[in-house]
PAVEXSE-836530 format. One record per residue (C-alpha): residue number from 0; residue in one letter; y, z, x. Coordinates in nm, 2 decimals, m for minus. Each point is the difference from the previous one (the first is absolute). Layout:
! PAVEXSE-836530
+--------+------+--------+--------+--------+
: drendo : semi :     c2 :     c3 :     c1 :
+--------+------+--------+--------+--------+
:    NUM :    A :      Y :      Z :      X :
...
+--------+------+--------+--------+--------+
//
This chain:
! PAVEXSE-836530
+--------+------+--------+--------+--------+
: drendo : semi :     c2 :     c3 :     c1 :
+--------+------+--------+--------+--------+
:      0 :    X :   0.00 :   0.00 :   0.00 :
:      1 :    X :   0.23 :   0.03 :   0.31 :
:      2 :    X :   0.16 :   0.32 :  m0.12 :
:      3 :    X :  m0.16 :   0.25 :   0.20 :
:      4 :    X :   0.16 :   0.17 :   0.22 :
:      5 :    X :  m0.15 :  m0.03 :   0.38 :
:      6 :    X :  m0.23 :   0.26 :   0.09 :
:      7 :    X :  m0.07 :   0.22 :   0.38 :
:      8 :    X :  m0.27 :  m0.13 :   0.16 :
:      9 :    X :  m0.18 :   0.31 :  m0.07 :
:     10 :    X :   0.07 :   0.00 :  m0.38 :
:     11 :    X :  m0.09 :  m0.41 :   0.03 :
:     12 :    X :  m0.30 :   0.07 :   0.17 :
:     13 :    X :  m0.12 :   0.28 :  m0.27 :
:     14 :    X :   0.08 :  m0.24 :  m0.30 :
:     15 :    X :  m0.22 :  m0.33 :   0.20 :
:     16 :    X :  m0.27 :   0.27 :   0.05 :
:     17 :    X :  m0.03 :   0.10 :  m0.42 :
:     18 :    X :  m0.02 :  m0.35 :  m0.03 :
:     19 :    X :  m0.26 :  m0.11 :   0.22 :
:     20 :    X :  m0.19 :   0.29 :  m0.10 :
:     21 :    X :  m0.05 :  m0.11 :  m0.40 :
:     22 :    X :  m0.25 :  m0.22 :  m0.06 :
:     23 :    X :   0.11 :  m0.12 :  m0.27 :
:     24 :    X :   0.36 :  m0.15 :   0.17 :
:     25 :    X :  m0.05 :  m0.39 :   0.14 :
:     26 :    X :   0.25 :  m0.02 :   0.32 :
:     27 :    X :   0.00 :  m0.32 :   0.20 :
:     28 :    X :   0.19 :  m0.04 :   0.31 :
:     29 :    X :   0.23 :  m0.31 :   0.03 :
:     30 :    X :  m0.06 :  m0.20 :   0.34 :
:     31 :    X :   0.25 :  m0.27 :   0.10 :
:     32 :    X :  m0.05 :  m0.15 :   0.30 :
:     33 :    X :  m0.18 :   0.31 :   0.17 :
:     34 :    X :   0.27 :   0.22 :  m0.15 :
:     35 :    X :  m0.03 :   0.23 :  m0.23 :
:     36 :    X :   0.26 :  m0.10 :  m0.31 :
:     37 :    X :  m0.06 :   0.24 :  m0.24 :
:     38 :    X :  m0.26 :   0.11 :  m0.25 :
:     39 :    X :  m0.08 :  m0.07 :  m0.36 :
:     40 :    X :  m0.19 :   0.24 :  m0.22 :
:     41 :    X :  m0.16 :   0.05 :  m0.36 :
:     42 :    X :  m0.07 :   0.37 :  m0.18 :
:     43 :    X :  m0.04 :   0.16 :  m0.31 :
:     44 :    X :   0.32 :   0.18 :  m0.18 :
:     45 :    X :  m0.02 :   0.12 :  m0.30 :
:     46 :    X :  m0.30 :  m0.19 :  m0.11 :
:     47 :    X :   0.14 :  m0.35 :   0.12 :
:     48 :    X :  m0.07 :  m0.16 :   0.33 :
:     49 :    X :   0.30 :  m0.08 :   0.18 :
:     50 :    X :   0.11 :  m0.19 :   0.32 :
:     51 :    X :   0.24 :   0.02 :   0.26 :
:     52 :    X :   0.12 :  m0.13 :   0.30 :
:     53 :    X :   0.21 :   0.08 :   0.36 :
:     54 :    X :   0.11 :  m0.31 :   0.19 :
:     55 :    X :   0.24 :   0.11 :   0.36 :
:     56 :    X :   0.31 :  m0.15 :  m0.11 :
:     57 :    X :  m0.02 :  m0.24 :   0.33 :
:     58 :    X :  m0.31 :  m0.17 :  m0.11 :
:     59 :    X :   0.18 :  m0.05 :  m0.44 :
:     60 :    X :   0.04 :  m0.32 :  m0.06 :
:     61 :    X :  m0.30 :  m0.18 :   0.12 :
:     62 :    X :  m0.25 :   0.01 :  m0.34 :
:     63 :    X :  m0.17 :   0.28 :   0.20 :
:     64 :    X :   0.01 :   0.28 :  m0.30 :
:     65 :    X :  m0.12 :  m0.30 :  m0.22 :
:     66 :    X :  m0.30 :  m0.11 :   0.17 :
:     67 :    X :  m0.03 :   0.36 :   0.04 :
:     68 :    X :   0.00 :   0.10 :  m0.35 :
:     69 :    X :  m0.20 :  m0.29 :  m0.09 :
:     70 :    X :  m0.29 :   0.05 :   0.19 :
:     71 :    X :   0.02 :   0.33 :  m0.11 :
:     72 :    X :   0.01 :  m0.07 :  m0.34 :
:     73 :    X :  m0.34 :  m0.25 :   0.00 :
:     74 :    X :  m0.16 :   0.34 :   0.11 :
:     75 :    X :   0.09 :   0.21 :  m0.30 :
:     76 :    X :  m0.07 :  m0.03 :  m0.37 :
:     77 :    X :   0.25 :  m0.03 :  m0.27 :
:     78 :    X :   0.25 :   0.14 :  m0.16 :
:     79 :    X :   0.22 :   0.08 :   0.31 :
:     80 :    X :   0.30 :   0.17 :  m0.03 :
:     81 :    X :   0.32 :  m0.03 :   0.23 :
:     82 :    X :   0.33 :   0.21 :  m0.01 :
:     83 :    X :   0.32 :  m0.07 :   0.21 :
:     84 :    X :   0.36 :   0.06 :   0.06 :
:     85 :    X :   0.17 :  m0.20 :  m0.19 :
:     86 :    X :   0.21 :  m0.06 :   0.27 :
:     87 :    X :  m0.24 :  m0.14 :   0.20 :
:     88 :    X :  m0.01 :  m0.35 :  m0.06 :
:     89 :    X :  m0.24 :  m0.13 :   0.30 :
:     90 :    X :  m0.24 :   0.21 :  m0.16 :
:     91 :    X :   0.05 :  m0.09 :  m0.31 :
:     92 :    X :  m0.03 :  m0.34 :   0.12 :
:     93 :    X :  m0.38 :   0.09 :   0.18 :
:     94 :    X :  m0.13 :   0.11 :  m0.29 :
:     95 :    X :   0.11 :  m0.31 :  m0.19 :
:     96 :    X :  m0.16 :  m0.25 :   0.18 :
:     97 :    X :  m0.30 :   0.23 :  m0.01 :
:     98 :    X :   0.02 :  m0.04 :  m0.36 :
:     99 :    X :   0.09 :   0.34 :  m0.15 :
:    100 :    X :   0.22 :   0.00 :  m0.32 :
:    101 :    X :   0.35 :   0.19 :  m0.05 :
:    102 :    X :  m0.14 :   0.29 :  m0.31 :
:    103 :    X :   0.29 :   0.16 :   0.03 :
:    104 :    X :   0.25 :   0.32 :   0.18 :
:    105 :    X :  m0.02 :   0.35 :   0.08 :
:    106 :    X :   0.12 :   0.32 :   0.21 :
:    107 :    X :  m0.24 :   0.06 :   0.26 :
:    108 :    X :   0.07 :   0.37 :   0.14 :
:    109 :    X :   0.01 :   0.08 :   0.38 :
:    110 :    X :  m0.08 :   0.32 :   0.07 :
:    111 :    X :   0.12 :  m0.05 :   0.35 :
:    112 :    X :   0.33 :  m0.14 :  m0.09 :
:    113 :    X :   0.04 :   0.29 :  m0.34 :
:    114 :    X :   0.11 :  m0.27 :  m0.21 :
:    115 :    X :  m0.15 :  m0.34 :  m0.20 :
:    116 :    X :   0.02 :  m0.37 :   0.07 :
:    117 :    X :  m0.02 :  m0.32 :  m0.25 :
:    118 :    X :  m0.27 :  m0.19 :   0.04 :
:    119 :    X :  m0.17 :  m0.34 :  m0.12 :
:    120 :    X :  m0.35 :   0.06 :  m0.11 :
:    121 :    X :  m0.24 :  m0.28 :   0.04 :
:    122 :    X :  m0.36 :  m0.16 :  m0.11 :
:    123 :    X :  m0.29 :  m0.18 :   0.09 :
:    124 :    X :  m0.21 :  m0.10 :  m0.22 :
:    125 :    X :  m0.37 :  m0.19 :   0.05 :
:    126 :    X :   0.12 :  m0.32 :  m0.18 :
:    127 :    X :   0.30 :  m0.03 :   0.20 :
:    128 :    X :  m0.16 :   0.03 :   0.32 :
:    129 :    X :  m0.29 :  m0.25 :  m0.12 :
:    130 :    X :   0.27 :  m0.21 :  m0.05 :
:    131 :    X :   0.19 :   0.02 :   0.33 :
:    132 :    X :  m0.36 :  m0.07 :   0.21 :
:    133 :    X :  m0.01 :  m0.29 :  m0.20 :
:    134 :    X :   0.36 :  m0.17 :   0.06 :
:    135 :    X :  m0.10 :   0.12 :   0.36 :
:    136 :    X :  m0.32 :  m0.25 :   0.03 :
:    137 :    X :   0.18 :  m0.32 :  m0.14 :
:    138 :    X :   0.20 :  m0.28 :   0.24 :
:    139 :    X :   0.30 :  m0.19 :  m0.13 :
:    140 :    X :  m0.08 :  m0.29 :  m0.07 :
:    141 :    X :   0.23 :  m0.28 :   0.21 :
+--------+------+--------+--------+--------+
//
C-alpha cells in the first residue's frame, strides 16, 4: 500500500521472520538481473486471500511488479483481493493489467502511524483471469 512507515532493521527483521514462519503466507522474491527487486506475496485477512507487493523504487518502471504479480497470481486460486493507497497510482496501475477490478474505497487504519488511510479495494475473479490467459495466447494478426 506504500503507506507504512519504514521500520529498524531489527523491528523489519522481526515482521520478515512472522511471515516466513506461517505456512499458510506465499512470499516470492523478485530477481531482476541477479538483484533482488522486491517481493510479492499472498495471505489470508479476514477470510479473503489478498496480495501485495514491494518493488525498490530504482527498479519501478520496468513491468517488474507486473510479471511479478502475474506469476504469482497463476499460482493461487480465486477470488483475490487487493487494497491500495489511493494515492498510489503505479500500483494501482499493476494490479490493473493483472486484471483486478476497482469494488470500491475504504480507511485502512495504521496502527504504526495512529491514524487511517483511503484506500481502493480490488478483485480478481476466476473468469477474469481465464480471460486474461486467453488474450495472452493470441497473435495479432498483420
Amino acid at each position: 500500500m506504500a503507506l507504512f512507515p519504514a521500520r529498524d532493521r531489527e523491528a523489519f527483521d522481526a515482521h520478515w521472520r512472522r511471515i516466513l514462519a506461517d505456512p499458510s503466507v506465499t512470499v516470492r522474491t523478485i530477481d531482476y538481473d541477479g538483484a533482488v527487486a522486491g517481493n510479492v506475496g499472498s495471505w489470508e485477512q479476514e477470510g479473503r486471500q489478498l496480495v501485495g507487493y514491494w518493488i525498490g523504487r530504482e527498479f519501478w518502471g520496468r513491468g517488474i511488479a507486473t510479471s511479478a504479480l502475474s506469476q504469482l497470481v497463476a499460482e493461487l486460486g480465486r477470488p483475490l483481493y487487493a487494497w491500495v493507497a489511493r494515492s498510489n497510482l503505479g500500483s494501482i496501475r499493476v494490479l490493473e493489467k493483472c486484471g483486478f477490478q476497482w469494488t470500491g474505497v475504504g480507511l485502512y487504519r495504521i496502527r504504526a502511524l495512529k491514524s487511517s488511510a483511503p484506500i481502493d479495494r480490488f478483485r480478481l475473479e476466476r473468469s477474469i483471469w481465464a480471460s486474461l490467459k486467453s488474450w495472452g495466447a493470441s497473435r495479432r494478426v498483420a
